[in-house]
BAFI-3210 file (N, C-alpha, C; in Angstrom, 3 decimals, decimal comma, padded with zeros to 6 digits):
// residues 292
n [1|2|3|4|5|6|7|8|9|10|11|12|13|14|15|16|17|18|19|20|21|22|23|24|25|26|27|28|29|30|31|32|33|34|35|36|37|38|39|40|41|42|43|44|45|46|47|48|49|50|51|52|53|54|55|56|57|58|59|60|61|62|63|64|65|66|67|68|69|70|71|72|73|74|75|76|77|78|79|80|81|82|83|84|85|86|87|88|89|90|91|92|93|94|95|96|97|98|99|100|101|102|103|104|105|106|107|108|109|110|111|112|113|114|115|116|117|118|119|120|121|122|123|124|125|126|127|128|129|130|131|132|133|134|135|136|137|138|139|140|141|142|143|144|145|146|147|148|149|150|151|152|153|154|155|156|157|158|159|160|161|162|163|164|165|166|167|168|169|170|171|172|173|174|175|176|177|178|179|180|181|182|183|184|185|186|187|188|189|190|191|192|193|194|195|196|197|198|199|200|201|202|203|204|205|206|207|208|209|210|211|212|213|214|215|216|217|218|219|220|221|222|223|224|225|226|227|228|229|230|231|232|233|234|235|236|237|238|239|240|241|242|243|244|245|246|247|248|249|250|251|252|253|254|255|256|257|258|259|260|261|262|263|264|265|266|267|268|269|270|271|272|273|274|275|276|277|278|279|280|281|282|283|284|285|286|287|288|289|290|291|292]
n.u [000,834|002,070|004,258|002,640|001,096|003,034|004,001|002,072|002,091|003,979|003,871|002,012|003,059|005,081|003,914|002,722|004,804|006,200|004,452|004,473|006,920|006,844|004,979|006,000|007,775|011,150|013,934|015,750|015,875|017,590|018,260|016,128|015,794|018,166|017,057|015,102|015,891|017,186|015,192|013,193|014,725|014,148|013,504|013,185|011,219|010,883|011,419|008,695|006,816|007,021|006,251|003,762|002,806|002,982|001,094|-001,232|-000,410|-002,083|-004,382|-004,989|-005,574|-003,026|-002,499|-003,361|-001,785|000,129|001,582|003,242|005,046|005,880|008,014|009,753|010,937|012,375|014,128|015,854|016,706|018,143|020,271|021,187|022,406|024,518|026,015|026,653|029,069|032,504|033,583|032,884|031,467|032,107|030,933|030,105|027,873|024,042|021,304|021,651|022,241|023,894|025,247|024,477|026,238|027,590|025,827|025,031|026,792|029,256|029,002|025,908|024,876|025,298|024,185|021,273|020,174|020,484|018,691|016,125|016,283|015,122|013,083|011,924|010,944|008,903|006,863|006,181|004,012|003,222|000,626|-002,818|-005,442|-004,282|-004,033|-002,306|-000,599|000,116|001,201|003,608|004,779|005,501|007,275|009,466|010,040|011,588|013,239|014,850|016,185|017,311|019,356|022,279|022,367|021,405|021,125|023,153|024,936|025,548|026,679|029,054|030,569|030,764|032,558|035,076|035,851|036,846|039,044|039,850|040,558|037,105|034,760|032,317|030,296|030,643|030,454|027,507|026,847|027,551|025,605|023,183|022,962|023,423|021,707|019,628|018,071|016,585|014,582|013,816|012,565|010,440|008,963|007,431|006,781|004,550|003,212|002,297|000,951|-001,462|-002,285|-001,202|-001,129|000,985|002,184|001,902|003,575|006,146|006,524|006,507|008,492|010,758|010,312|011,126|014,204|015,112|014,612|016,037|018,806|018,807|018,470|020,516|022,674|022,200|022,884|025,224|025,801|024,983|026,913|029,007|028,098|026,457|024,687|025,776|024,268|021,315|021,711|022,074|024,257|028,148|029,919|031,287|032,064|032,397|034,697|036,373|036,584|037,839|035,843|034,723|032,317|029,695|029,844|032,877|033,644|032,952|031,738|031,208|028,523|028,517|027,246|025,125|023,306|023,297|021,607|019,581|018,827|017,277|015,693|013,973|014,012|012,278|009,928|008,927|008,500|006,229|003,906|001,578|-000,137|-002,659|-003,646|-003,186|-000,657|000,619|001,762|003,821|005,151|006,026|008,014|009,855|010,920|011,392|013,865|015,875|016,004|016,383|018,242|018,335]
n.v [-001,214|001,359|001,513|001,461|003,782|005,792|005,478|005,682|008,788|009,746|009,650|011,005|013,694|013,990|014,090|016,952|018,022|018,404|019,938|022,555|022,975|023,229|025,200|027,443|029,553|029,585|031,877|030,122|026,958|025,136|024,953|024,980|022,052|021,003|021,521|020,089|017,575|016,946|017,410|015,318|013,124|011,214|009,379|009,998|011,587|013,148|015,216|016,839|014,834|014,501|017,236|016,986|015,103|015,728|017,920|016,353|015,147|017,357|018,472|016,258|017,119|016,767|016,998|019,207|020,890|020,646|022,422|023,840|021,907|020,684|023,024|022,902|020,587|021,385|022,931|021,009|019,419|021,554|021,782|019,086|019,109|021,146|020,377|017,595|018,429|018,860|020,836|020,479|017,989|016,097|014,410|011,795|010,059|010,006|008,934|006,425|007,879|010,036|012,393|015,776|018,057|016,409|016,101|017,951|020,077|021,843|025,336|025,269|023,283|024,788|026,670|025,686|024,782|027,099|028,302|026,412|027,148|029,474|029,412|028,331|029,868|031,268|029,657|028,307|031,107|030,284|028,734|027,824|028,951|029,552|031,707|035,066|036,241|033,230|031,808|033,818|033,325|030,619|030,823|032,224|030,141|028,564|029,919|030,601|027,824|027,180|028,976|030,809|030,286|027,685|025,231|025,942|027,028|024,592|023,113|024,937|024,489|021,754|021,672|023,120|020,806|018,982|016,431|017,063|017,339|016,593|016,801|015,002|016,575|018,896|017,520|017,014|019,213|020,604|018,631|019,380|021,986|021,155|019,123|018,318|020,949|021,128|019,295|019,823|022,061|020,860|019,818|021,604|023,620|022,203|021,774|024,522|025,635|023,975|024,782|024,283|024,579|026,086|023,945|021,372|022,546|022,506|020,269|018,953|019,988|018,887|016,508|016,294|017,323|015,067|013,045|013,641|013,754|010,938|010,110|011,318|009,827|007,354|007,136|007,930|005,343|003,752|004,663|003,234|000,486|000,229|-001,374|-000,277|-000,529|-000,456|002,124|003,875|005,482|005,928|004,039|004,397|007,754|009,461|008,324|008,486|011,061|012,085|012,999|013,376|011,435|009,922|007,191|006,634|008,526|007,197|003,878|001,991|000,047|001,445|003,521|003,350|002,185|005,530|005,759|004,319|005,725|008,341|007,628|006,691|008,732|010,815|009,230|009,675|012,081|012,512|010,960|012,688|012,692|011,065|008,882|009,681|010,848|008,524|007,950|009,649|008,059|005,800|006,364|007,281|005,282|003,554|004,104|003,030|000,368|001,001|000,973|002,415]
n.w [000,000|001,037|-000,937|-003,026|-003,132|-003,016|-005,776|-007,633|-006,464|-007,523|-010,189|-010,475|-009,643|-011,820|-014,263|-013,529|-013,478|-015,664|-017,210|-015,807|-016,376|-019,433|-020,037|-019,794|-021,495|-023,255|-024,915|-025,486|-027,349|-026,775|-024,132|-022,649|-023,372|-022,121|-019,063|-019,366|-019,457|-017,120|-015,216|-015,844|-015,095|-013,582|-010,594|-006,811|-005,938|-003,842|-002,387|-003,346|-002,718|000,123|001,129|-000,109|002,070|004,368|004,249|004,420|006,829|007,873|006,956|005,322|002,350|000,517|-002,164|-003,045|-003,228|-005,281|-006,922|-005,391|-004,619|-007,126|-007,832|-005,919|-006,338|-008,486|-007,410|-006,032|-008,616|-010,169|-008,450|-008,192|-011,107|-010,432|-008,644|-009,654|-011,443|-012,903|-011,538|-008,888|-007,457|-009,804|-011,288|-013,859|-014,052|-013,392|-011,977|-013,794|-016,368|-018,927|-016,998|-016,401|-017,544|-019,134|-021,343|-022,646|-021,900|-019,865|-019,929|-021,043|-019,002|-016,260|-016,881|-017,244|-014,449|-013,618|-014,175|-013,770|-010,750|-010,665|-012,110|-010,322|-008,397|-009,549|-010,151|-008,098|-007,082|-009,077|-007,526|-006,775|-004,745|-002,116|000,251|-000,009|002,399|003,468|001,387|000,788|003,277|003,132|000,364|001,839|003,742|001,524|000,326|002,086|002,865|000,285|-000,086|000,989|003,864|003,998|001,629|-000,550|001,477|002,770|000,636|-000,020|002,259|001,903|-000,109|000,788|002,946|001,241|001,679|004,322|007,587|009,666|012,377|013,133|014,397|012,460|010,093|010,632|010,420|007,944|006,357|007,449|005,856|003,092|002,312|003,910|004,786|002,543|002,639|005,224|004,101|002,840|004,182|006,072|004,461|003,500|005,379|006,582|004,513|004,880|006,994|009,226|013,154|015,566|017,622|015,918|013,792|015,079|015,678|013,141|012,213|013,244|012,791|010,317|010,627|011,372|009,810|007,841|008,349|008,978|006,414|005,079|006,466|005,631|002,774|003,062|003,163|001,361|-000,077|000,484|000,152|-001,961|-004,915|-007,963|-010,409|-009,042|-007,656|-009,972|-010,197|-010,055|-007,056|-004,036|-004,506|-002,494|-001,121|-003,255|-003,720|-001,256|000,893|004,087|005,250|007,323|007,615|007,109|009,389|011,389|011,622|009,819|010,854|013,299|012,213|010,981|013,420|013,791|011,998|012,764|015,025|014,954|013,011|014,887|016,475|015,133|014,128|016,867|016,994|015,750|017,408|018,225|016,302|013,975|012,142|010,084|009,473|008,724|006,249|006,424|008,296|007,813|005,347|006,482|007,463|005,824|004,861|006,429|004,875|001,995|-001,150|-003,020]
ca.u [000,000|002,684|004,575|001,817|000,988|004,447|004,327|000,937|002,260|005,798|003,675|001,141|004,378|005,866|002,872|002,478|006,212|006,562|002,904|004,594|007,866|006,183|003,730|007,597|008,696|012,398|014,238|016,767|015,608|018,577|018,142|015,052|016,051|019,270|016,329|014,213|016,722|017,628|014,372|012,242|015,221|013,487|014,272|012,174|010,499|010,640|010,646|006,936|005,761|007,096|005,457|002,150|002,557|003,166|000,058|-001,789|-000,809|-002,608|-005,817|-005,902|-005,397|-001,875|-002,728|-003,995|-000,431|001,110|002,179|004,472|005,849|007,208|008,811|011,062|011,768|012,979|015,235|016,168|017,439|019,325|021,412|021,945|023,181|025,450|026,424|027,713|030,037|033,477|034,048|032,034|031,982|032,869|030,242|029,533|025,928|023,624|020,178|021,865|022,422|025,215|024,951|023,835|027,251|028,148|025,046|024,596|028,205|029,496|028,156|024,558|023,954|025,338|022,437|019,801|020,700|019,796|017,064|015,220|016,202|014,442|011,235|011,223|010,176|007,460|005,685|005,305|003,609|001,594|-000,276|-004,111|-006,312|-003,535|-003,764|-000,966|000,135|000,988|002,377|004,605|005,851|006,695|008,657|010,303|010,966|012,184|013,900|016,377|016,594|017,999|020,971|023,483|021,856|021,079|021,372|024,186|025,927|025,836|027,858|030,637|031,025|031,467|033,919|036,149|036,216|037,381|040,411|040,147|039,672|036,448|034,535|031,037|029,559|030,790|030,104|026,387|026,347|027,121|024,747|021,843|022,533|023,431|020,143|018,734|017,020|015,290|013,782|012,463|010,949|009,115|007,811|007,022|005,994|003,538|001,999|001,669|000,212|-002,379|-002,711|-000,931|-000,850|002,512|002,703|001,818|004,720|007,282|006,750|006,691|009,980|011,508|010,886|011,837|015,517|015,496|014,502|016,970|020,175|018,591|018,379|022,117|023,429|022,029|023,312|027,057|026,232|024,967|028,190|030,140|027,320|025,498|025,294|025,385|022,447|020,042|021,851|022,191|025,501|029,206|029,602|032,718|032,773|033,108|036,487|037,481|036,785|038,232|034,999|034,237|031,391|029,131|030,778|034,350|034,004|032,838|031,876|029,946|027,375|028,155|026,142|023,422|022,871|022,933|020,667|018,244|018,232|016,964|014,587|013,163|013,237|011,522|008,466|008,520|007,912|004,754|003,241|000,682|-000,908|-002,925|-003,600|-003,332|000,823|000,873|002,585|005,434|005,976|006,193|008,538|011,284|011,368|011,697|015,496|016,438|016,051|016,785|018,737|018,819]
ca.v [000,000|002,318|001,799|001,695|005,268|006,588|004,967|007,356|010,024|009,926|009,539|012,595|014,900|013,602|014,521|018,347|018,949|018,312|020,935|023,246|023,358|023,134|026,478|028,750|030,219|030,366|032,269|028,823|025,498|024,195|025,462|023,847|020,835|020,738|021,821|018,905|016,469|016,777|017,508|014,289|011,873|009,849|009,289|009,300|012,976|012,694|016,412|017,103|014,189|014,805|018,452|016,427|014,174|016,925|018,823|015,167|015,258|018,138|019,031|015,760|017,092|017,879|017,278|020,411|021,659|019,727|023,566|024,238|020,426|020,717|023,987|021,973|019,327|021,951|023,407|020,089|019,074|022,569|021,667|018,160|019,207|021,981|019,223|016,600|019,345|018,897|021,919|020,045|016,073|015,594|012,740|011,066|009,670|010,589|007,745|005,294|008,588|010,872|013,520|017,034|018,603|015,530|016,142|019,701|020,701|022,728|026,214|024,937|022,886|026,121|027,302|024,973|024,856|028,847|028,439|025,697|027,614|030,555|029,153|027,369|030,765|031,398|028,207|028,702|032,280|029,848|027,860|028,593|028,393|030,363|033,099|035,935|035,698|031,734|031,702|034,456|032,338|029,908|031,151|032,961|028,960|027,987|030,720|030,103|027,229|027,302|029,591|030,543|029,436|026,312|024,039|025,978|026,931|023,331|022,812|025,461|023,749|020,360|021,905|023,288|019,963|017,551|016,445|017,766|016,350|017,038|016,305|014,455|018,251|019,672|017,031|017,051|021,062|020,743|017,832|020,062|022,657|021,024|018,003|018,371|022,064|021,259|018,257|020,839|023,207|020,837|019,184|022,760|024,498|021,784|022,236|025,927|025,532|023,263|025,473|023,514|025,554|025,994|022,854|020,625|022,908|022,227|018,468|018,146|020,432|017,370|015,121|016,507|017,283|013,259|012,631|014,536|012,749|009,520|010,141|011,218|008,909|006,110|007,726|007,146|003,980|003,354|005,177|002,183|-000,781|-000,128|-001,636|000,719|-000,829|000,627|003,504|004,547|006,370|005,150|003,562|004,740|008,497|009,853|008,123|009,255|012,974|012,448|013,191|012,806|010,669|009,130|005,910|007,111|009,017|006,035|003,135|001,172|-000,496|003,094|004,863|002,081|002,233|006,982|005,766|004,326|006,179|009,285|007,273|006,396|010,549|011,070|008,789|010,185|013,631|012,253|010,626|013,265|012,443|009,888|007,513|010,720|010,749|007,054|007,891|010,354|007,242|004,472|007,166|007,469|003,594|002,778|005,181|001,811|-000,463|002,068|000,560|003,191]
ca.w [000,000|000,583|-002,326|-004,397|-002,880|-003,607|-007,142|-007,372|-006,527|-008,211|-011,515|-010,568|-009,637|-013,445|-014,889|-013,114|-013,297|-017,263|-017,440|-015,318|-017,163|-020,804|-019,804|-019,455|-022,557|-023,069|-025,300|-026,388|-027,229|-026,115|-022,599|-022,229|-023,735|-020,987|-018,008|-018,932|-019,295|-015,855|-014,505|-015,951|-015,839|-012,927|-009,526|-005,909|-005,728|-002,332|-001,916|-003,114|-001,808|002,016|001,033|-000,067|003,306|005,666|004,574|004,429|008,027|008,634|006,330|004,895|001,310|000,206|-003,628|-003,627|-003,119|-005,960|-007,557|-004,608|-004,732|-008,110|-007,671|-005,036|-007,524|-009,496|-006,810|-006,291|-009,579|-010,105|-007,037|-008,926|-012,122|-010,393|-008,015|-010,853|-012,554|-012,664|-010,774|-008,007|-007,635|-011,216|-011,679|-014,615|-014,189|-012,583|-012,289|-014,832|-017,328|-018,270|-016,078|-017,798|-018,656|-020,436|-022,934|-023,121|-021,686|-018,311|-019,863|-020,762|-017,405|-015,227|-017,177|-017,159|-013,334|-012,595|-015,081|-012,749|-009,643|-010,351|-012,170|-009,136|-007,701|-010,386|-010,198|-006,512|-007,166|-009,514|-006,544|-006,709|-003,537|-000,491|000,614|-000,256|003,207|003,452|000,055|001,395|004,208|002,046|-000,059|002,892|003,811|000,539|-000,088|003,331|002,383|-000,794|-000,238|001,591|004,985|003,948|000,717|-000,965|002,118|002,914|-000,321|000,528|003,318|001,499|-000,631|001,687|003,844|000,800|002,047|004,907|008,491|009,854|013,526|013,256|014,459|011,177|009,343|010,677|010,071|006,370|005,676|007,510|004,674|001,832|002,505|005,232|005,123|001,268|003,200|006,008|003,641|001,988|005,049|006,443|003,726|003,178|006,914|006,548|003,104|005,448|008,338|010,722|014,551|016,527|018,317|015,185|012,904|015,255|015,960|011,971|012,264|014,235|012,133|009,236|010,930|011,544|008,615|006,780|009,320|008,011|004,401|004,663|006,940|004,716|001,158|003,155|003,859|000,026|-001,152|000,590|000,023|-002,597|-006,080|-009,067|-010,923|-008,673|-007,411|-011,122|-010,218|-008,959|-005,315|-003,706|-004,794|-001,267|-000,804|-004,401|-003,255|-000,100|001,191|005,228|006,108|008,833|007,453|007,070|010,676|012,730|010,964|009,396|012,125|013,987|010,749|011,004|014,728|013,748|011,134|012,945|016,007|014,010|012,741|015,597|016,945|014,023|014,690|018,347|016,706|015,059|018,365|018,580|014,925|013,795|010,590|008,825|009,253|008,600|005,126|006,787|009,049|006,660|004,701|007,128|007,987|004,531|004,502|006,895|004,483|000,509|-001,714|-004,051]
c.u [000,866|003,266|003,875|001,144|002,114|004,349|003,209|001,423|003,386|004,950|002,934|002,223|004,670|005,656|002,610|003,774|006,297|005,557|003,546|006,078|008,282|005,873|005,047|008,019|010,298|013,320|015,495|016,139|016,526|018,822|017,157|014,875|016,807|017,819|014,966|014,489|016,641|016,157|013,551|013,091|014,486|013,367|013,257|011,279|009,729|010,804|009,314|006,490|005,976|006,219|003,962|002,174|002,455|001,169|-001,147|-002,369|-001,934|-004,177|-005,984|-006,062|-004,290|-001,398|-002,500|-002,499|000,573|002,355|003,587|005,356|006,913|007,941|009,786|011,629|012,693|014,329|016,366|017,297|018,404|020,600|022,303|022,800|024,430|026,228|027,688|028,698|031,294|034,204|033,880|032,237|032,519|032,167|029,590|027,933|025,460|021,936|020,075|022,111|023,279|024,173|024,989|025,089|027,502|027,330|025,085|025,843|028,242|028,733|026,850|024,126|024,038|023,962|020,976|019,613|020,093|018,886|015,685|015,122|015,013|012,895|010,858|010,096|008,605|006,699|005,450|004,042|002,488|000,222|-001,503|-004,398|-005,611|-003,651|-002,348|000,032|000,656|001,559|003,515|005,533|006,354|007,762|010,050|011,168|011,827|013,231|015,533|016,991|017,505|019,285|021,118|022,898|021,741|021,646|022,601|025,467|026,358|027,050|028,908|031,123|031,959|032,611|034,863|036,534|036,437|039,065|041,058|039,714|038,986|035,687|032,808|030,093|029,789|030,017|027,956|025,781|026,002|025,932|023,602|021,566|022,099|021,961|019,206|017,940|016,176|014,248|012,256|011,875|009,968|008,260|006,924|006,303|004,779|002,533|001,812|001,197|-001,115|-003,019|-002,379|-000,483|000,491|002,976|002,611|003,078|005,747|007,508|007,441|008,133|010,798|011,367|011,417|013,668|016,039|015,696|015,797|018,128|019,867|019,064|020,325|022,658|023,754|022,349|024,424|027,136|026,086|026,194|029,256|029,689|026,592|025,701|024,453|024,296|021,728|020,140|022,057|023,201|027,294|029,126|030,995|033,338|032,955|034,365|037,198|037,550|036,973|037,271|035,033|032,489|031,024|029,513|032,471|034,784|033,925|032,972|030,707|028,668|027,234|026,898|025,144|022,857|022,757|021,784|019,183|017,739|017,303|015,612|013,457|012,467|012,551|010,535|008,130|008,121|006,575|003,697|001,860|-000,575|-001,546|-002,515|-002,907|-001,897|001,069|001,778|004,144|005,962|006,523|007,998|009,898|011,581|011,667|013,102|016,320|016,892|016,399|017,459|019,180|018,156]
c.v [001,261|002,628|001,891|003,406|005,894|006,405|006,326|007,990|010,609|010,514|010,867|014,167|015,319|014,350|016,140|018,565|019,302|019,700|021,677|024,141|024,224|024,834|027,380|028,566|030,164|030,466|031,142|028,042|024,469|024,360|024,794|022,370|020,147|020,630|020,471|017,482|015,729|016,520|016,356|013,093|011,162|010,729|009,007|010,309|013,061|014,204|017,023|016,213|014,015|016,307|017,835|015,639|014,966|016,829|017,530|015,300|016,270|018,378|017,611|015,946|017,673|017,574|018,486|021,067|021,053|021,100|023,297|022,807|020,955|021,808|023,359|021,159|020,061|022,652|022,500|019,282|020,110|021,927|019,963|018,226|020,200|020,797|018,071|017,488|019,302|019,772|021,350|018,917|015,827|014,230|012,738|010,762|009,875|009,342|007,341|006,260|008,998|012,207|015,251|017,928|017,547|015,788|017,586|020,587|021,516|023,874|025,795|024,477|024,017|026,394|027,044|024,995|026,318|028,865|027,864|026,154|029,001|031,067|028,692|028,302|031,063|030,221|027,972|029,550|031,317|028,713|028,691|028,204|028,986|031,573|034,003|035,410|034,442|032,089|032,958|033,967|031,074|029,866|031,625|031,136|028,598|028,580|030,896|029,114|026,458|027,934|029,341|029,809|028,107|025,507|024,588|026,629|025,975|023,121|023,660|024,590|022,377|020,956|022,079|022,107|018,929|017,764|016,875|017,383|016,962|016,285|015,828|015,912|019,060|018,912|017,245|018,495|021,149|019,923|018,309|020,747|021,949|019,960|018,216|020,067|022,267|020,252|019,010|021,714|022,384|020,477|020,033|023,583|023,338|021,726|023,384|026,146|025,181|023,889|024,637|024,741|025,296|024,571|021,483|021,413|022,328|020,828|018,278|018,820|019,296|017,389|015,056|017,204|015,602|012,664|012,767|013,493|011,663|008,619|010,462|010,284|007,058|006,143|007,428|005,758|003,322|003,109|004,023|001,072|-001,208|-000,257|-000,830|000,433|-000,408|001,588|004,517|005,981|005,602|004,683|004,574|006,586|009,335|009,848|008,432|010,461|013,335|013,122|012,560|012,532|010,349|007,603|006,034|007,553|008,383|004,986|002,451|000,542|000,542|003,635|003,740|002,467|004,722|006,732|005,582|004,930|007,551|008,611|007,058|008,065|010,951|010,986|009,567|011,503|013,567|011,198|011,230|013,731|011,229|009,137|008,577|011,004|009,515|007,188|008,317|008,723|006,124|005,089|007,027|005,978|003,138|003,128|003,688|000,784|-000,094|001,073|001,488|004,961]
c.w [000,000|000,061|-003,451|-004,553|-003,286|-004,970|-007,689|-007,679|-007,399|-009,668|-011,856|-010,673|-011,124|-014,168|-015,240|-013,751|-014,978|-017,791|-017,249|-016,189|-018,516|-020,849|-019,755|-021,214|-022,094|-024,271|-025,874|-025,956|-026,370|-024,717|-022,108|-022,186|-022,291|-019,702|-018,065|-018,835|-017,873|-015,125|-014,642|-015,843|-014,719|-011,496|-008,071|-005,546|-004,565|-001,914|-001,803|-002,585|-000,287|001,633|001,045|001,332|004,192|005,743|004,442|005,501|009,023|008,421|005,737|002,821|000,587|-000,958|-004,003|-003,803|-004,071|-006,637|-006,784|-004,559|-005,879|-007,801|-006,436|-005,508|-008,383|-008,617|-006,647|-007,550|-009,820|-008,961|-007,310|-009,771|-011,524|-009,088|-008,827|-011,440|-012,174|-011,787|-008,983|-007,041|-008,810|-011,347|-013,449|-015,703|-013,102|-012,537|-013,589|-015,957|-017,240|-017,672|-016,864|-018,586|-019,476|-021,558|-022,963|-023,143|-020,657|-018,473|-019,589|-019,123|-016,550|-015,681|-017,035|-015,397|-012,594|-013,153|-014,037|-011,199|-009,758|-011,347|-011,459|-008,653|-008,387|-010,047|-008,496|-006,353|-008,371|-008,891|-006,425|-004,925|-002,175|-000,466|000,644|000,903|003,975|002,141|000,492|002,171|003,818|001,312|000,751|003,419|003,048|000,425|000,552|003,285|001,273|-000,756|000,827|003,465|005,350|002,527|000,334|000,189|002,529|001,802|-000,528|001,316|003,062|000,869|-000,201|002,683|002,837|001,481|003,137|006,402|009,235|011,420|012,743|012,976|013,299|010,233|008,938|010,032|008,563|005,553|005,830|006,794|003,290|001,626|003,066|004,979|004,168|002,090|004,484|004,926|002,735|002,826|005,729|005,695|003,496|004,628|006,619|005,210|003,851|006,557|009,270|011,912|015,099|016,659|016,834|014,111|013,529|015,480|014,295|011,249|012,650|013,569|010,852|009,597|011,111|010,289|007,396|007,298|008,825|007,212|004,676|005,240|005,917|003,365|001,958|003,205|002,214|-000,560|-000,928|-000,311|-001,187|-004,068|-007,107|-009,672|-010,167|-008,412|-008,858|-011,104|-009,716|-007,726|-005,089|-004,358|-003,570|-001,284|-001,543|-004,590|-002,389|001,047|003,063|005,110|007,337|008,467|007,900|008,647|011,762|011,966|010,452|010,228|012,570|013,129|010,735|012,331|014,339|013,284|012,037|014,195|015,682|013,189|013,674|016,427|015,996|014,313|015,968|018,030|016,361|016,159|018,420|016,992|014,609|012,859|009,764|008,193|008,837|007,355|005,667|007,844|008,543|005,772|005,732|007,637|006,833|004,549|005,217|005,645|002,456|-000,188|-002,736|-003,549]
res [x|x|x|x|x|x|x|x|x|x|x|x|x|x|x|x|x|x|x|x|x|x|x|x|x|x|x|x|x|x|x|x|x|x|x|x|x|x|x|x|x|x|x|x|x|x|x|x|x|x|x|x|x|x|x|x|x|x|x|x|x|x|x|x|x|x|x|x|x|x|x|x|x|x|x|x|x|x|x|x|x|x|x|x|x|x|x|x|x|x|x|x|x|x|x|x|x|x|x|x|x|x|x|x|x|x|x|x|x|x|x|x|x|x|x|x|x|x|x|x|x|x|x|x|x|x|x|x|x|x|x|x|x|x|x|x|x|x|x|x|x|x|x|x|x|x|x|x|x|x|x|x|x|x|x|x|x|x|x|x|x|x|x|x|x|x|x|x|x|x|x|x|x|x|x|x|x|x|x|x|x|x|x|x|x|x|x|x|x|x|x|x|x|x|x|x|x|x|x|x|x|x|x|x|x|x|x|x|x|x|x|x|x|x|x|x|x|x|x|x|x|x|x|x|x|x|x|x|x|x|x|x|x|x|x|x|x|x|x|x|x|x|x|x|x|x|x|x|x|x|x|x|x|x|x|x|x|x|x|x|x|x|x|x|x|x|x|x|x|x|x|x|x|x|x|x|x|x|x|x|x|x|x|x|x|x|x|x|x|x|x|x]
***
């Protein structure tokens, strides 16, 4: 049931995101071409749908919010393609493909890359049914999120620590930007999309900081364990970018036993919800067991 719900929703996201994309004029084909490459090649669109689960948790309908979803997918993928670039990681592939400079080339993806960041913003501003002032505080989430505060100060951070030896507490700092704070705004912006009150924002604050520690802890543990056919990228590029880890910094069983304790503060954040979270809980127990 709850993969057949994720499968759902993955396909409804697909669906919107390609609409949403399509409906933008832009002045080169080949810009668009690069921006949809990236944006439809696959994957688990696990940003809108923690955004649709949040506001699940709260109202019960967080369809309605599919607008503001994709526009996170889209922040999302920008932060991929500028991610893979030689300047960067220097990857390859990216889910079993080459990765977007290889087809389009380093200029284009830079491009396709700020292109998807900042229709992200438009296609927010195109959510029917909120009121000015939530869609305001949204973006105000997204928006911290996205830079220097969060996602791309996260990735200074990584940069400056290849090669470089780092304490757990750092390590955790950069992974809250660079992962961890797209994860809170979608789980947040999709409660205050919903009207969730104080005490129900900050529980679903928790658990979207757990959540996030998780999801990364268990991507180091991939990067050792896991086999390329499903991860549809290399294993082992941590250690070939000199990269610190929650593998590398303790160990292997250590980053299982982080993994799942985080999983379990997670659930404890969602105690005070019913059936209605049952997806966000299913969702962070599955990161145990990923494969890809």
């Amino acid at each position: 049931m709850f993969k057949h719900e994720w499968r759902r929703r993955v396909r409804l996201v697909e669906a919107d995101l390609l609409n949403e994309l399509r409906r933008t004029e832009s002045l080169d084909k080949n810009l668009m071409r690069a921006m949809e490459y990236s944006l439809m090649s696959g994957g688990k669109r696990l940003r809108p749908i923690l955004l649709m689960a949040a506001a699940d948790a709260i109202s019960g309908n967080g369809e309605k919010f599919i607008t503001v979803a994709d526009a996170l997918e889209m922040i999302h993928t920008y932060s991929i393609i500028h991610d893979d670039l030689p300047a960067m990681d220097n990857d390859d592939y990216r889910r079993g493909k080459f990765t977007n400079h290889k087809v389009f080339g380093e200029g284009l993806a830079i491009l396709a890359g700020d292109a998807l960041l900042t229709l992200a913003f438009e296609v927010v501003l195109r959510q029917r049914g909120v009121p000015d002032e939530v869609l305001l505080a949204v973006l105000r989430e997204i928006s911290i999120a996205a830079g220097m505060a969060g996602m791309v100060g996260g990735q200074a951070l990584d940069l400056q620590s290849e090669g470089v030896q780092i304490d757990l507490t750092t390590l955790r700092l950069m992974h809250m930007g660079k992962t961890g704070t797209l994860f809170r705004a979608a789980i947040c912006s999709g409660a205050i999309l919903a009207g969730a009150n104080e005490v129900q924002l900050e529980n679903l604050t928790r658990y979207a900081a757990n959540f996030g520690l998780a999801f990364q802890i268990t991507d180091d543990i991939l990067d050792v364990t896991g086999d390329v056919r499903l991860l549809g990228k290399p294993v082992g590029s941590d250690a070939k970018n000199n990269k610190a880890t929650y593998v590398s910094l303790t160990s292997l069983d250590a980053a299982r036993q982080l993994a799942q304790a985080a999983v379990e503060d997670a659930l404890h954040a969602l105690e005070n919800f019913g059936s209605e979270a049952n997806f966000l809980r299913e969702l962070v127990q599955y990161l145990l067991t990923r494969e890809k």
